[in-house]
C-alpha positions as CSV (number, residue, x, y, z in Angstrom):
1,X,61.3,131.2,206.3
2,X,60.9,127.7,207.6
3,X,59.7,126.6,204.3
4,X,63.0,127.8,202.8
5,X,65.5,126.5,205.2
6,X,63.3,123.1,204.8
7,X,64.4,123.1,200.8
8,X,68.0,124.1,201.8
9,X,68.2,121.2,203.7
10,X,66.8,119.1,201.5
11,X,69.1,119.9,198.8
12,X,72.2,119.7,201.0
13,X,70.9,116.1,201.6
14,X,70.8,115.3,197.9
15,X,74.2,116.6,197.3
16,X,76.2,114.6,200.3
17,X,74.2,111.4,199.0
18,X,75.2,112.3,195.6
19,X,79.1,113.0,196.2
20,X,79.2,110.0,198.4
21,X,77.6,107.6,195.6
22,X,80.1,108.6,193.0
23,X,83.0,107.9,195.2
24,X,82.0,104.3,195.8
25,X,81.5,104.3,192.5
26,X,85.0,105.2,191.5
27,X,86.3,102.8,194.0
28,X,84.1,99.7,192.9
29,X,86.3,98.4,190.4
30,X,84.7,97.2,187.2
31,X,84.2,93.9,185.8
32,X,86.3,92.9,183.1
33,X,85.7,90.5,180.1
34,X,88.2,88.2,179.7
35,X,89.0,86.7,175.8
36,X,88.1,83.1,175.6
37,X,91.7,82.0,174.0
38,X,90.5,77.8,173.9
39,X,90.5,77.2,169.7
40,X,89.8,73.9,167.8
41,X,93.7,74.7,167.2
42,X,95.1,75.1,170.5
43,X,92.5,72.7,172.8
44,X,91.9,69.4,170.6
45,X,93.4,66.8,169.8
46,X,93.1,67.7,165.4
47,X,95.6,65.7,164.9
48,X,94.9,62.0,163.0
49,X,92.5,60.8,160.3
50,X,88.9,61.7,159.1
51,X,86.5,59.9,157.1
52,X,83.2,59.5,156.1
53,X,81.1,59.8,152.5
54,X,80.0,63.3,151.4
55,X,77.0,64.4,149.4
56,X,78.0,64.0,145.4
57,X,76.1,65.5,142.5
58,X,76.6,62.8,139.8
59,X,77.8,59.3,142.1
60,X,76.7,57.8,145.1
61,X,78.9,59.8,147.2
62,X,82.4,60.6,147.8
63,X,84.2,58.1,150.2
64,X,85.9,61.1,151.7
65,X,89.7,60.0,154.0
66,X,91.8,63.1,155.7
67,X,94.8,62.8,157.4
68,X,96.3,65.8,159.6
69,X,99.7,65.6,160.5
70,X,101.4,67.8,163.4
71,X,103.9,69.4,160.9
72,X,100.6,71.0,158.7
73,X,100.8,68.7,156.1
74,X,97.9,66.5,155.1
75,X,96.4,63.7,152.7
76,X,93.2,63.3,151.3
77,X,91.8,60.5,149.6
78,X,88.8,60.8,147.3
79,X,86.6,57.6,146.1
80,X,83.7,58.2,143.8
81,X,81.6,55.7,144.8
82,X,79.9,54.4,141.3
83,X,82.1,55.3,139.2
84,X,85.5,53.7,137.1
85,X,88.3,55.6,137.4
86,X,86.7,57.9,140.2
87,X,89.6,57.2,142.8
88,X,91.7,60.6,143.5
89,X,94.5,61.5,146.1
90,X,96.8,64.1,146.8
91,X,99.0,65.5,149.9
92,X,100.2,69.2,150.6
93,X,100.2,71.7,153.4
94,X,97.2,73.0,155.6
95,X,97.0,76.5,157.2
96,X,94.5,77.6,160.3
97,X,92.4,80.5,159.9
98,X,92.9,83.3,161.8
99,X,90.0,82.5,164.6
100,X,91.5,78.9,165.5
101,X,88.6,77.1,164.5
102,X,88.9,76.7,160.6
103,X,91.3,75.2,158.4
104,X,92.0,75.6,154.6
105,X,93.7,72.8,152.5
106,X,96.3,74.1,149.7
107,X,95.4,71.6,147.2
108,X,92.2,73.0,145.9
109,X,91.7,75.9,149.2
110,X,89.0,73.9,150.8
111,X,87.9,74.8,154.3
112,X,86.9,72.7,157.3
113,X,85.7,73.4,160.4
114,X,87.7,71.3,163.4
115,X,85.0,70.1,166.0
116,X,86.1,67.3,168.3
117,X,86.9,64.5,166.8
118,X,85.0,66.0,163.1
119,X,85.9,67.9,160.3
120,X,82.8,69.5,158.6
121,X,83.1,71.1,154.8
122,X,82.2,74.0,154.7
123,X,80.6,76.0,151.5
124,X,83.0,78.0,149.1
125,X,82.3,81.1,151.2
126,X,84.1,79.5,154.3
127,X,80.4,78.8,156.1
128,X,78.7,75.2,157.4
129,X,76.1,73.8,155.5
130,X,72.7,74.4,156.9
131,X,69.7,72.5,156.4
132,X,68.3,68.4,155.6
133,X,71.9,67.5,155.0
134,X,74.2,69.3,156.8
135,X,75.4,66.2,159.0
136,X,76.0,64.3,155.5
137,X,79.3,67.3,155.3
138,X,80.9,65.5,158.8
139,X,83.9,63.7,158.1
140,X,84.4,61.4,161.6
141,X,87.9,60.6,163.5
142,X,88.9,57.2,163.0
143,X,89.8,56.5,166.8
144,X,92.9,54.0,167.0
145,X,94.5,52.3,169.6
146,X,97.6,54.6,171.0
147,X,100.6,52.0,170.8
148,X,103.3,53.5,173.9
149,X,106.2,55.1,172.7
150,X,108.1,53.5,175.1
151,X,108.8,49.3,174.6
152,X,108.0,49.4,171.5
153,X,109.6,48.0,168.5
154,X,110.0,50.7,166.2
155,X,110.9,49.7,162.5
156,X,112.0,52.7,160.1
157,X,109.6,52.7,156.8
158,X,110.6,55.8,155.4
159,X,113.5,58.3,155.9
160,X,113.9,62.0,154.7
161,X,110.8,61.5,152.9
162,X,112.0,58.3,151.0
163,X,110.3,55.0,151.6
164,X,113.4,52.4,153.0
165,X,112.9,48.9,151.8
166,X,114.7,45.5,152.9
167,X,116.4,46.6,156.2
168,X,116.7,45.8,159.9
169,X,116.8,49.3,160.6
170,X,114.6,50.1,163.7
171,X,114.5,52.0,167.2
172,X,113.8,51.3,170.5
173,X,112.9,53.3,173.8
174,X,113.0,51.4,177.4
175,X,111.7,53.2,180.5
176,X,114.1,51.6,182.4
177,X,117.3,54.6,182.8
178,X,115.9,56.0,179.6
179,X,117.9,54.0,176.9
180,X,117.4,54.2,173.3
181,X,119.4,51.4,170.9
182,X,118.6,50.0,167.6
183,X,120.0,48.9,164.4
184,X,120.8,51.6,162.0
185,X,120.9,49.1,158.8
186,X,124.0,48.1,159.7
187,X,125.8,48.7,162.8
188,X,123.6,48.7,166.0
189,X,123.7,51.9,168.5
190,X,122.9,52.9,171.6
191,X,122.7,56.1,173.9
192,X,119.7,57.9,176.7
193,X,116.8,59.9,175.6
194,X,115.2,62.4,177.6
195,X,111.2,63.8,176.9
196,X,109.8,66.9,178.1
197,X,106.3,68.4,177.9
198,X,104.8,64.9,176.1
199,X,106.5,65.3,172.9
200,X,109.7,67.0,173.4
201,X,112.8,64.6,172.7
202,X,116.4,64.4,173.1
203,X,118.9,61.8,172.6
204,X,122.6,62.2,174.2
205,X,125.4,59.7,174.3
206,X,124.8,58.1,171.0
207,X,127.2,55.5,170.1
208,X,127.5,52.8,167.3
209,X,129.6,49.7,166.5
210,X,132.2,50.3,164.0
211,X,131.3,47.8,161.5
212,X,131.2,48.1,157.4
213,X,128.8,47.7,154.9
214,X,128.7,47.8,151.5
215,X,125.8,50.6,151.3
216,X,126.2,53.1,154.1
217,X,124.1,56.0,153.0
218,X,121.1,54.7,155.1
219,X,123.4,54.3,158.0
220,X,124.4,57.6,157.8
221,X,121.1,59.9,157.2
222,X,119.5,57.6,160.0
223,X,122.1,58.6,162.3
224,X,121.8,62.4,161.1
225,X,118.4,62.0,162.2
226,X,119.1,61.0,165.8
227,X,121.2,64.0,165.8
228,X,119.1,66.8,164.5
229,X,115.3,65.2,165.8
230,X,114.2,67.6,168.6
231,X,110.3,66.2,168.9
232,X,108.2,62.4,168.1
233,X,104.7,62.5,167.2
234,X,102.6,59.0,167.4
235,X,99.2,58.1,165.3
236,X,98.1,54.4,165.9
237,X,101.3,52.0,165.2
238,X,103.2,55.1,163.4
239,X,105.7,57.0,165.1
240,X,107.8,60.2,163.5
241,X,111.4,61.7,164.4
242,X,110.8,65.2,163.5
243,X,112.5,68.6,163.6
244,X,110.2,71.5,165.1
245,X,107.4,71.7,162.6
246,X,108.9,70.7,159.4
247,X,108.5,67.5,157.5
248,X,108.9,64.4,159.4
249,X,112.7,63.6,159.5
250,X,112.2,59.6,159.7
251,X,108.7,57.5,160.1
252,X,108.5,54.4,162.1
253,X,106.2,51.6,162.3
254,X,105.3,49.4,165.4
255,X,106.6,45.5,164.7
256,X,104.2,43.2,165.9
């Protein structure tokens, strides 16, 4: 009889200890796995110009130049070292892949992976090169001196995607009570300029002298520009006017 109110015991031990284990356990709560959302796309700095000499079949290499602009848009220039005639370039638009990390250019759909401060070519199935020559496939960032946006001299070089020749058209930004003037090819202007989040701009209380020239039409898409630009962009002693993502509106380069 002892024996068997021993077990019963025993077994209404096992059962509180049980019970009591599961309730902590429903009150512990449980870790969680949060998505790493840092992409070559979203944490570097892709923006700029790549270069280096890849691996070539039939020449001494390919002198290899890439430059990717804010807006998506790219150039590429090709030199086949060796050979006559073996100089190719061309421009378009560049897309990332869907995990952030991979980029494909329209021209002929080729794929890079964006490291920091690299592109590496990848193979036509979208993968890195493995082996004795995988670091030959690494194009390097050409790092250049940042020139301020502010105090500098900015002289227009190329306007709704047409290169202006022969003018005094430029732009200026002082620090001092955010002023912006400039020469608009032929009258000079003036107004205030305000920038949020690094590359955010806008320009208010933009005014111009009345005078008259006998060509005009710079004048007047330059000042469209000021109107319409809602960001800047800068890449060594160039500086863009640009509207969201799109094409840059006006490019500028620093006068020494």
């Amino acid at each position: 009889m002892n024996i068997l109110k021993a077990q019963w015991a025993i077994m209404l031990l096992l059962a509180i200890t049980s019970c009591h284990s599961n309730k902590k356990n429903a009150e512990t709560p449980q870790a969680t796995q949060i998505a790493d959302t840092h992409t070559s796309e979203n944490s570097l700095d892709w923006q700029g110009t790549y270069q280096g000499v890849l691996p070539c079949a039939d020449c001494e290499g390919i002198k290899t130049t890439i430059t990717l602009n804010n807006d998506l848009t790219f150039k590429i220039k090709e030199v086949y070292l060796g050979k006559k005639e073996g100089v190719f370039e061309s421009k378009g638009t560049f897309k990332w892949l869907s995990n952030g990390q991979k980029i494909t250019l329209s021209d002929n759909n080729r794929n890079y992976f964006v490291g920091e401060n690299t592109l590496t070519r990848l193979d036509n199935s979208g993968e890195k090169i493995e082996g004795d020559l995988a670091s030959l496939y690494i194009l390097n960032k050409l790092i250049t001196k940042e020139i301020a946006f502010t105090g500098t001299k900015w002289k227009l070089v190329t306007l709704f995607g047409k290169e202006v020749v022969d003018t005094k058209a430029f732009i200026m930004f002082t620090e001092e009570n955010n002023k912006v003037y400039g020469n608009n090819s032929c009258n000079s202007f003036n107004g205030a300029f305000e920038i949020k989040n690094g590359s955010q701009l806008k320009l208010s209380k933009m005014a111009t002298t009345m005078m008259a020239c006998p060509d005009m039409a710079t004048e007047k898409q330059f000042m469209e520009v000021l109107n319409i630009a809602d960001n800047f962009s800068l890449n060594g002693n160039t500086m863009t006017l640009n509207k969201a993502r799109m094409a840059p509106l006006a490019v500028f380069k620093a006068e020494e």
